[in-house]
C-alpha positions in Angstrom: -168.3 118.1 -5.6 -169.2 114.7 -6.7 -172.1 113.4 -4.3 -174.9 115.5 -4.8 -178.5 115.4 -3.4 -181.7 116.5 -5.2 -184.7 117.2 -3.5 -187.9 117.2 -5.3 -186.3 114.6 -7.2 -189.7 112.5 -7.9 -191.2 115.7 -9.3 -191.3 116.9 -12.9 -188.2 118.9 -12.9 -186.3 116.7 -10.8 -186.7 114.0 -13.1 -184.9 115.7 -16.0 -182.0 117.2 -13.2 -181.7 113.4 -11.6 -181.2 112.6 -15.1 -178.8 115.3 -16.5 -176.7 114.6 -13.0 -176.6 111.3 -13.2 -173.6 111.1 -15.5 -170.9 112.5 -13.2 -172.2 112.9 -10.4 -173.2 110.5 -7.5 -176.8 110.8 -7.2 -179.1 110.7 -4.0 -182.8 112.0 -4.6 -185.5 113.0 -2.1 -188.8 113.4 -2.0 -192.6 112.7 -0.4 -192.8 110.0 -3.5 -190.4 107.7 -5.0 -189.2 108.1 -8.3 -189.5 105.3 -11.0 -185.4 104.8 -11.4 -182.7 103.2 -10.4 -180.8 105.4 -8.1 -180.3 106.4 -4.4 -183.1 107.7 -2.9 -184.5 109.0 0.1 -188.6 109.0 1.3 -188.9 112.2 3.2 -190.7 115.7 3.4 -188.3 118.8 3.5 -190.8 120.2 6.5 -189.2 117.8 8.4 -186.0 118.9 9.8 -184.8 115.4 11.4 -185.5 114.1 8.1 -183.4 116.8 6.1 -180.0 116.5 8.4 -180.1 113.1 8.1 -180.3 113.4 4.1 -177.3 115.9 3.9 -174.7 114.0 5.4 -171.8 113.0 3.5 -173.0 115.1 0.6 -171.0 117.6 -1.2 -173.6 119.8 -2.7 -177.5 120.3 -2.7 -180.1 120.7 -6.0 -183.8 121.9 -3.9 -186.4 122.1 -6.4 -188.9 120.4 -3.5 -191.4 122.7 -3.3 -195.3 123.5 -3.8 -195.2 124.1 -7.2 -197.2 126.9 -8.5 -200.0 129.2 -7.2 -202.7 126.2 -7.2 -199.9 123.7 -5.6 -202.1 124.7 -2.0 -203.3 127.2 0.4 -201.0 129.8 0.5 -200.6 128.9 4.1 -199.5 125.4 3.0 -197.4 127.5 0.0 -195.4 129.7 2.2 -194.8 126.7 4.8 -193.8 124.2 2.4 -191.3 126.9 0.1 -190.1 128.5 3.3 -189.8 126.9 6.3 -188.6 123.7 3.4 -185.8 125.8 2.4 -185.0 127.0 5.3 -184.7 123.4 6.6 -182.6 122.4 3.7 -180.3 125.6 4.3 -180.1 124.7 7.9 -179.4 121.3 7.7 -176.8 121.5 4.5 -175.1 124.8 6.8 -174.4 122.2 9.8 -173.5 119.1 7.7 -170.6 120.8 6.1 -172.5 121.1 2.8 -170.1 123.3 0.2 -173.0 124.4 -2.4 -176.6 124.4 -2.7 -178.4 125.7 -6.0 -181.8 126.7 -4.9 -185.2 126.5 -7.6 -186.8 129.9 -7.7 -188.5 131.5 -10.1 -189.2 134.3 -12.7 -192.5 135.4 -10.1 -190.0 136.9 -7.4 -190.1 140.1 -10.0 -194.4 140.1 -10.3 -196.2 140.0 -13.1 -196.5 136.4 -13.4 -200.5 135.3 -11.9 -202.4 137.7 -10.8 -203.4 140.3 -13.5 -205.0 143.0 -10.7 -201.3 143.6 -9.0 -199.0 143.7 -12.0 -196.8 146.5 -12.4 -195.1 147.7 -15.1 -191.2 147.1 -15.8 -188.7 149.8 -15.1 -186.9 149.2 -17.7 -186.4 146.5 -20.6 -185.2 143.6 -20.5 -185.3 143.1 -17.0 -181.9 141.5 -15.1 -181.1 140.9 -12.0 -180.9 144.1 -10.5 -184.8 144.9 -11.5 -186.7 145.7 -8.1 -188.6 142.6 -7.0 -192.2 142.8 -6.3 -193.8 139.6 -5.5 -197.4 139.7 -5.4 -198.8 136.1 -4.5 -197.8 133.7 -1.8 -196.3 131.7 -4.0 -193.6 134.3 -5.6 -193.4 136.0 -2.2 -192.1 132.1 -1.0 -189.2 132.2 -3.6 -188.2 135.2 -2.5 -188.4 134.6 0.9 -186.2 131.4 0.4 -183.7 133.1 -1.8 -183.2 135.4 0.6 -182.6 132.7 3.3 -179.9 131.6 1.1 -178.6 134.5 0.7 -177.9 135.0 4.5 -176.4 131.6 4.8 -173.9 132.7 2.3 -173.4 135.1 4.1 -171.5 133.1 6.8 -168.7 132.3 4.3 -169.0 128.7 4.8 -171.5 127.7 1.6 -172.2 129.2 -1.4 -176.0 129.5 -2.9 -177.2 129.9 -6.2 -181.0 130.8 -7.4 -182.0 129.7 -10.6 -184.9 131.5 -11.5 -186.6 129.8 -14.5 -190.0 130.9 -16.3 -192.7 128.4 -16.8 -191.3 125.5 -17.8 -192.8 123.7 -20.7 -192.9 120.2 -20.4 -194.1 117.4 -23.1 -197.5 116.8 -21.4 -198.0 120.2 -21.5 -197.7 120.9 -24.9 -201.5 120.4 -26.1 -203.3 123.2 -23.6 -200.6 125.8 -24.9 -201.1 125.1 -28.2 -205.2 125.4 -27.5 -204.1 128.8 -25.1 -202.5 130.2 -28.2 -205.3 129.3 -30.9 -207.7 131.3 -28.5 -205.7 133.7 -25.9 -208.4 135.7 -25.2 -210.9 133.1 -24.6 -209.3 130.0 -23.4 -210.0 128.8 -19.7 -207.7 125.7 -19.7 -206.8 123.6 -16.5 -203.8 125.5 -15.9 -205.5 128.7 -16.3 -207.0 129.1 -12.7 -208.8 132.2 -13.8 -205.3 134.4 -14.1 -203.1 134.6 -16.5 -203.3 131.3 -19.0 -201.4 128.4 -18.7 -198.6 129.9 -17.4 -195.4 132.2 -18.3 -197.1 135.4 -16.8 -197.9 138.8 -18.9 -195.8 137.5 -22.5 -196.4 133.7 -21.7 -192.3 133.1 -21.2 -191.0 129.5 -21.5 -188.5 127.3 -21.2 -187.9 123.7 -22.0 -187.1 121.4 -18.8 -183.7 120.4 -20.4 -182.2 123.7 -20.8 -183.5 124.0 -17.0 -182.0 121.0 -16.2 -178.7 122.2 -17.7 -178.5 125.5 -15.7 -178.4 123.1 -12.2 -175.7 121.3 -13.9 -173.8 124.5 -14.6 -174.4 125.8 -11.4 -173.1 123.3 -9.7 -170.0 123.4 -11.6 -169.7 127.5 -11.1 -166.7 129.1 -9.7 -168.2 131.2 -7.1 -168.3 132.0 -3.4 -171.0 133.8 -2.0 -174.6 134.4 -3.3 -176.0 134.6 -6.7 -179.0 134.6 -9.0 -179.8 134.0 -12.7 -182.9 134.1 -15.0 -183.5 131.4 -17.0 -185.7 131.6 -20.0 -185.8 130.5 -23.6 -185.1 132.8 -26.6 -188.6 133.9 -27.3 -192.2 134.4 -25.9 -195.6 132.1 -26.7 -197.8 135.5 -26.6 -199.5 135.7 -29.9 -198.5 139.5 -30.6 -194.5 140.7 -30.6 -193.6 141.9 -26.8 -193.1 145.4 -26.6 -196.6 145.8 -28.2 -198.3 143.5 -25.4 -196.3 145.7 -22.9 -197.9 149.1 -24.4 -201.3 147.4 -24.4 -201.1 146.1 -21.1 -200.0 149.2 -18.9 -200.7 151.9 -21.7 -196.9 152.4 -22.1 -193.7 151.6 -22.4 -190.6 152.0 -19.7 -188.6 154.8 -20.3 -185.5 152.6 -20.8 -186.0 149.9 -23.5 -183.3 148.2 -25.6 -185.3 148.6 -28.8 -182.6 147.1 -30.7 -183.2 143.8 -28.7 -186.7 143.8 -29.6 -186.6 144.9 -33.2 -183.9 141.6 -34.1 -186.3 139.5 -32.4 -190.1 140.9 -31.9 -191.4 138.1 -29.5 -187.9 138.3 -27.2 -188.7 138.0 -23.9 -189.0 140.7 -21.1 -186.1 138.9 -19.1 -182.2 139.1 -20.1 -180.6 135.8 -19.5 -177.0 137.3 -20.3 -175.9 137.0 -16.6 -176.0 133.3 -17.1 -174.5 133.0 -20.1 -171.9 134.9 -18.8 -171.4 134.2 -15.5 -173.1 130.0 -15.7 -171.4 129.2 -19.5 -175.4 128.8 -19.7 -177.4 129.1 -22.7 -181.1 127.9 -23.3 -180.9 125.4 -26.6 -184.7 125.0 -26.8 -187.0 127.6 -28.0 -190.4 125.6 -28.3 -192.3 129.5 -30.3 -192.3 127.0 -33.8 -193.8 124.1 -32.3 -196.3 125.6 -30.1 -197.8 128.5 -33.3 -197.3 126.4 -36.6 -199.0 123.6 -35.0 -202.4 125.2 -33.3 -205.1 124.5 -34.1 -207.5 126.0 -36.8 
Protein backbone atom coordinates (compact mmCIF):
# COMPACT_ATOMS: atom_id res chain seq x y z
CA UNK A 1 0.00 0.00 0.00
CA UNK A 2 1.90 2.93 -1.14
CA UNK A 3 -0.78 5.71 -2.30
CA UNK A 4 -2.53 6.69 0.61
CA UNK A 5 -5.28 9.32 1.21
CA UNK A 6 -5.80 11.40 4.39
CA UNK A 7 -8.82 13.12 5.13
CA UNK A 8 -8.90 15.81 7.55
CA UNK A 9 -5.58 16.41 6.29
CA UNK A 10 -5.70 20.40 6.75
CA UNK A 11 -6.70 19.86 10.37
CA UNK A 12 -4.42 19.66 13.50
CA UNK A 13 -3.83 15.98 13.49
CA UNK A 14 -3.66 15.62 9.90
CA UNK A 15 -0.85 17.87 9.67
CA UNK A 16 1.39 15.75 11.85
CA UNK A 17 0.02 12.26 9.88
CA UNK A 18 0.53 14.14 6.25
CA UNK A 19 3.83 14.68 7.65
CA UNK A 20 4.79 11.32 9.28
CA UNK A 21 3.36 9.68 5.78
CA UNK A 22 4.98 11.60 3.70
CA UNK A 23 8.18 9.72 3.73
CA UNK A 24 7.15 6.43 2.07
CA UNK A 25 4.17 6.91 1.22
CA UNK A 26 2.44 8.79 -1.84
CA UNK A 27 0.45 11.36 -0.27
CA UNK A 28 -3.05 12.84 -1.34
CA UNK A 29 -4.89 14.99 1.44
CA UNK A 30 -8.50 16.10 1.69
CA UNK A 31 -10.25 18.44 3.30
CA UNK A 32 -12.98 21.62 3.46
CA UNK A 33 -9.51 23.86 3.74
CA UNK A 34 -6.26 23.56 2.07
CA UNK A 35 -3.29 22.83 3.90
CA UNK A 36 -0.09 25.13 3.81
CA UNK A 37 2.28 22.29 1.95
CA UNK A 38 3.39 21.02 -0.86
CA UNK A 39 1.57 17.87 -1.57
CA UNK A 40 -1.45 16.42 -3.41
CA UNK A 41 -4.47 17.56 -2.28
CA UNK A 42 -8.03 17.53 -2.70
CA UNK A 43 -10.83 20.56 -1.68
CA UNK A 44 -13.85 18.60 -0.57
CA UNK A 45 -16.32 17.82 2.30
CA UNK A 46 -16.65 14.04 3.37
CA UNK A 47 -20.68 14.75 3.53
CA UNK A 48 -20.42 14.68 0.05
CA UNK A 49 -20.50 11.40 -1.44
CA UNK A 50 -19.73 12.35 -5.27
CA UNK A 51 -16.84 14.17 -3.79
CA UNK A 52 -15.46 11.14 -1.67
CA UNK A 53 -15.63 8.37 -4.74
CA UNK A 54 -14.00 10.55 -6.71
CA UNK A 55 -11.12 11.00 -4.01
CA UNK A 56 -10.63 7.20 -3.49
CA UNK A 57 -9.79 6.08 -6.77
CA UNK A 58 -6.49 4.71 -7.44
CA UNK A 59 -5.74 4.73 -3.78
CA UNK A 60 -4.46 1.93 -1.91
CA UNK A 61 -5.43 2.73 1.58
CA UNK A 62 -7.45 5.48 3.63
CA UNK A 63 -6.26 7.72 6.96
CA UNK A 64 -10.15 9.55 8.06
CA UNK A 65 -9.44 11.85 10.81
CA UNK A 66 -12.10 14.44 9.00
CA UNK A 67 -14.40 14.91 11.47
CA UNK A 68 -16.20 17.59 13.88
CA UNK A 69 -13.74 17.60 16.35
CA UNK A 70 -14.83 17.54 19.80
CA UNK A 71 -18.12 18.18 21.83
CA UNK A 72 -18.06 22.15 20.91
CA UNK A 73 -16.99 21.27 17.05
CA UNK A 74 -21.19 21.86 16.50
CA UNK A 75 -24.72 21.03 17.21
CA UNK A 76 -24.81 17.62 17.84
CA UNK A 77 -27.09 17.32 14.87
CA UNK A 78 -24.17 18.83 12.75
CA UNK A 79 -21.79 16.28 15.18
CA UNK A 80 -23.54 13.12 14.39
CA UNK A 81 -24.03 14.10 10.55
CA UNK A 82 -20.59 15.21 9.93
CA UNK A 83 -18.87 11.86 12.11
CA UNK A 84 -21.40 9.51 10.74
CA UNK A 85 -22.95 9.91 7.66
CA UNK A 86 -18.77 11.29 6.74
CA UNK A 87 -17.62 7.98 7.58
CA UNK A 88 -19.99 6.20 6.32
CA UNK A 89 -19.32 8.01 2.99
CA UNK A 90 -15.62 7.35 3.21
CA UNK A 91 -16.45 3.50 3.97
CA UNK A 92 -18.77 3.52 1.11
CA UNK A 93 -16.83 5.04 -1.38
CA UNK A 94 -13.24 3.28 -0.36
CA UNK A 95 -15.61 -0.37 -0.24
CA UNK A 96 -16.52 0.29 -4.15
CA UNK A 97 -13.21 1.79 -5.27
CA UNK A 98 -11.33 -1.30 -4.42
CA UNK A 99 -9.76 0.36 -1.35
CA UNK A 100 -7.57 -2.49 0.68
CA UNK A 101 -7.40 -0.56 4.27
CA UNK A 102 -8.75 2.29 5.96
CA UNK A 103 -7.60 3.26 9.57
CA UNK A 104 -10.47 5.20 11.06
CA UNK A 105 -9.86 8.34 14.02
CA UNK A 106 -11.97 7.49 17.00
CA UNK A 107 -11.51 8.11 20.25
CA UNK A 108 -11.01 7.30 24.05
CA UNK A 109 -15.02 8.89 24.52
CA UNK A 110 -16.65 5.61 22.78
CA UNK A 111 -16.04 4.14 26.53
CA UNK A 112 -17.74 7.50 28.57
CA UNK A 113 -16.39 9.34 30.99
CA UNK A 114 -14.80 11.84 28.89
CA UNK A 115 -17.31 15.47 28.92
CA UNK A 116 -20.06 15.33 30.70
CA UNK A 117 -19.58 14.82 34.49
CA UNK A 118 -23.62 14.07 35.20
CA UNK A 119 -23.47 10.54 32.99
CA UNK A 120 -20.07 9.16 33.95
CA UNK A 121 -19.99 5.68 35.13
CA UNK A 122 -17.59 4.00 36.94
CA UNK A 123 -15.01 1.41 35.25
CA UNK A 124 -15.50 -2.28 35.59
CA UNK A 125 -12.41 -3.01 36.04
CA UNK A 126 -8.75 -1.29 35.82
CA UNK A 127 -7.09 -0.48 33.28
CA UNK A 128 -9.65 -0.55 30.81
CA UNK A 129 -8.84 -2.45 27.16
CA UNK A 130 -10.64 -3.11 24.50
CA UNK A 131 -13.08 -5.46 25.65
CA UNK A 132 -14.48 -2.79 28.45
CA UNK A 133 -18.34 -2.22 27.73
CA UNK A 134 -18.71 1.04 25.75
CA UNK A 135 -21.01 3.66 27.02
CA UNK A 136 -21.04 6.77 25.02
CA UNK A 137 -22.82 9.46 26.54
CA UNK A 138 -22.64 12.68 24.20
CA UNK A 139 -23.20 13.04 20.51
CA UNK A 140 -19.95 13.29 19.93
CA UNK A 141 -18.58 9.91 21.48
CA UNK A 142 -21.82 8.20 20.44
CA UNK A 143 -20.53 9.43 16.57
CA UNK A 144 -17.24 7.44 17.01
CA UNK A 145 -18.93 4.64 17.90
CA UNK A 146 -21.37 4.76 15.45
CA UNK A 147 -18.61 5.11 12.69
CA UNK A 148 -16.44 2.33 14.17
CA UNK A 149 -19.09 0.31 14.03
CA UNK A 150 -19.80 1.08 10.31
CA UNK A 151 -16.29 0.02 9.81
CA UNK A 152 -16.64 -2.74 11.44
CA UNK A 153 -19.45 -4.14 9.10
CA UNK A 154 -17.57 -3.26 5.98
CA UNK A 155 -14.92 -5.58 7.26
CA UNK A 156 -17.15 -7.69 7.53
CA UNK A 157 -17.55 -8.21 3.72
CA UNK A 158 -13.99 -9.62 3.58
CA UNK A 159 -12.90 -7.24 0.98
CA UNK A 160 -11.15 -4.24 3.31
CA UNK A 161 -9.79 -4.25 6.54
CA UNK A 162 -10.51 -1.29 9.17
CA UNK A 163 -8.67 -0.19 12.00
CA UNK A 164 -9.92 2.42 14.92
CA UNK A 165 -7.34 4.22 16.60
CA UNK A 166 -8.82 5.52 19.60
CA UNK A 167 -6.54 8.27 21.00
CA UNK A 168 -7.17 10.47 24.31
CA UNK A 169 -6.93 14.14 24.08
CA UNK A 170 -4.28 15.00 22.12
CA UNK A 171 -1.91 17.64 23.42
CA UNK A 172 -0.72 19.77 20.92
CA UNK A 173 2.02 22.84 21.27
CA UNK A 174 -0.62 25.66 21.20
CA UNK A 175 -2.23 23.95 23.78
CA UNK A 176 0.30 23.69 26.16
CA UNK A 177 -0.38 27.10 28.22
CA UNK A 178 -4.29 26.53 29.27
CA UNK A 179 -3.20 22.93 30.62
CA UNK A 180 -0.50 24.25 32.45
CA UNK A 181 -3.13 27.09 33.95
CA UNK A 182 -5.94 23.86 34.24
CA UNK A 183 -3.37 22.19 36.50
CA UNK A 184 -2.16 25.28 38.67
CA UNK A 185 -5.96 25.57 39.54
CA UNK A 186 -8.13 22.25 38.77
CA UNK A 187 -10.81 23.01 40.75
CA UNK A 188 -11.24 26.53 39.71
CA UNK A 189 -10.13 26.96 36.21
CA UNK A 190 -12.84 27.81 33.37
CA UNK A 191 -10.44 27.90 30.40
CA UNK A 192 -11.61 28.09 26.66
CA UNK A 193 -11.57 24.49 26.26
CA UNK A 194 -13.35 23.91 29.39
CA UNK A 195 -17.05 24.34 28.06
CA UNK A 196 -18.37 24.05 31.57
CA UNK A 197 -17.40 20.01 31.71
CA UNK A 198 -14.62 18.44 32.39
CA UNK A 199 -11.30 20.96 31.84
CA UNK A 200 -9.45 21.26 28.95
CA UNK A 201 -9.79 17.94 27.92
CA UNK A 202 -8.68 14.19 28.65
CA UNK A 203 -11.92 13.33 30.60
CA UNK A 204 -12.13 12.12 34.45
CA UNK A 205 -7.87 11.77 34.96
CA UNK A 206 -7.09 14.41 32.18
CA UNK A 207 -5.32 11.61 29.78
CA UNK A 208 -2.94 12.82 26.99
CA UNK A 209 -1.16 12.13 24.29
CA UNK A 210 1.31 13.96 22.08
CA UNK A 211 0.21 14.35 18.27
CA UNK A 212 3.37 12.52 17.19
CA UNK A 213 3.04 9.38 18.94
CA UNK A 214 -0.70 9.68 17.37
CA UNK A 215 0.72 10.34 14.26
CA UNK A 216 2.83 7.15 14.62
CA UNK A 217 0.00 4.76 15.48
CA UNK A 218 -1.64 5.66 11.74
CA UNK A 219 1.67 4.85 10.39
CA UNK A 220 1.72 1.55 12.14
CA UNK A 221 -1.62 0.83 11.31
CA UNK A 222 -1.28 1.13 8.04
CA UNK A 223 1.60 -1.16 7.97
CA UNK A 224 -0.38 -3.94 10.20
CA UNK A 225 -0.75 -7.37 9.20
CA UNK A 226 -4.42 -7.90 9.64
CA UNK A 227 -7.61 -8.81 7.94
CA UNK A 228 -10.77 -7.92 9.43
CA UNK A 229 -11.62 -5.29 12.13
CA UNK A 230 -9.70 -3.93 14.94
CA UNK A 231 -9.30 -1.25 17.60
CA UNK A 232 -6.52 0.21 19.85
CA UNK A 233 -6.24 2.83 22.60
CA UNK A 234 -3.86 5.21 22.35
CA UNK A 235 -2.65 7.17 25.25
CA UNK A 236 0.58 8.38 26.77
CA UNK A 237 2.28 6.76 29.82
CA UNK A 238 0.77 8.95 32.45
CA UNK A 239 -2.21 11.26 33.49
CA UNK A 240 -2.14 15.38 33.89
CA UNK A 241 -4.69 15.07 36.95
CA UNK A 242 -2.99 16.66 39.91
CA UNK A 243 -3.64 13.65 42.36
CA UNK A 244 -2.30 9.80 41.47
CA UNK A 245 -5.33 7.89 39.54
CA UNK A 246 -6.74 5.34 41.58
CA UNK A 247 -7.31 7.97 44.30
CA UNK A 248 -9.28 10.40 41.76
CA UNK A 249 -11.23 7.18 40.80
CA UNK A 250 -12.26 6.57 44.69
CA UNK A 251 -13.11 10.19 45.00
CA UNK A 252 -15.01 10.43 42.06
CA UNK A 253 -17.59 7.43 42.31
CA UNK A 254 -16.82 6.67 46.15
CA UNK A 255 -14.99 3.38 45.07
CA UNK A 256 -12.96 1.43 43.40
CA UNK A 257 -13.79 -1.58 40.63
CA UNK A 258 -13.55 -4.71 42.08
CA UNK A 259 -10.82 -5.73 39.66
CA UNK A 260 -7.84 -3.38 39.68
CA UNK A 261 -4.19 -4.18 38.69
CA UNK A 262 -2.84 -2.43 41.78
CA UNK A 263 0.51 -3.39 40.83
CA UNK A 264 0.10 -1.22 37.62
CA UNK A 265 -0.76 1.70 39.72
CA UNK A 266 1.59 1.44 42.55
CA UNK A 267 4.92 1.43 39.84
CA UNK A 268 3.42 4.38 38.35
CA UNK A 269 0.69 6.37 40.59
CA UNK A 270 -0.61 8.85 37.82
CA UNK A 271 -0.83 5.73 35.03
CA UNK A 272 -3.63 6.06 33.14
CA UNK A 273 -7.11 4.28 33.32
CA UNK A 274 -6.57 2.96 29.70
CA UNK A 275 -4.11 -0.13 28.75
CA UNK A 276 -2.38 0.55 25.55
CA UNK A 277 -0.74 -3.07 25.52
CA UNK A 278 -3.06 -4.22 22.61
CA UNK A 279 -1.02 -1.81 20.45
CA UNK A 280 2.09 -2.35 21.50
CA UNK A 281 1.51 -5.76 20.84
CA UNK A 282 -0.59 -6.16 18.08
CA UNK A 283 0.54 -2.20 16.15
CA UNK A 284 4.61 -2.63 17.28
CA UNK A 285 3.14 0.77 18.84
CA UNK A 286 4.43 2.58 21.77
CA UNK A 287 3.75 6.25 22.84
CA UNK A 288 7.43 8.03 23.18
CA UNK A 289 6.01 11.33 24.60
CA UNK A 290 4.76 11.66 28.06
CA UNK A 291 4.26 15.56 28.31
CA UNK A 292 3.33 14.90 32.95
CA UNK A 293 7.10 16.90 33.47
CA UNK A 294 6.41 19.63 31.21
CA UNK A 295 2.96 20.38 31.97
CA UNK A 296 3.47 20.21 36.42
CA UNK A 297 7.15 21.55 36.85
CA UNK A 298 6.33 24.38 34.77
CA UNK A 299 2.75 25.75 36.16
CA UNK A 300 2.41 28.46 37.39
CA UNK A 301 2.80 29.69 41.01
Amino acid sequence: MRKVLVTGAGGLLGRYVVDNLREGYDVIGLDTRRPDADFGFIEADITDLDAVKSAVRGVDAVVHIAAAANISSGTPEQIIDINVRGSWNLLEAASLAGVQRVVLCSSDSVMGNTVWQDYFWPPEYLPVDEDHPLRPTDPYALSKLLAEEAGRSYAARGNMQVLALRPVFILFPSMMGEVRARHADPEGYRGPCAGGHVGAGGGLCWHHIAPEDVASAFRRGLEYDYRGFDRFYLCANSTLYPTPTLDRVQSFFGALPARVDRDRYAVNLYAPLYDTSHARDRLGWTPQNDLRAQVVDRAPP
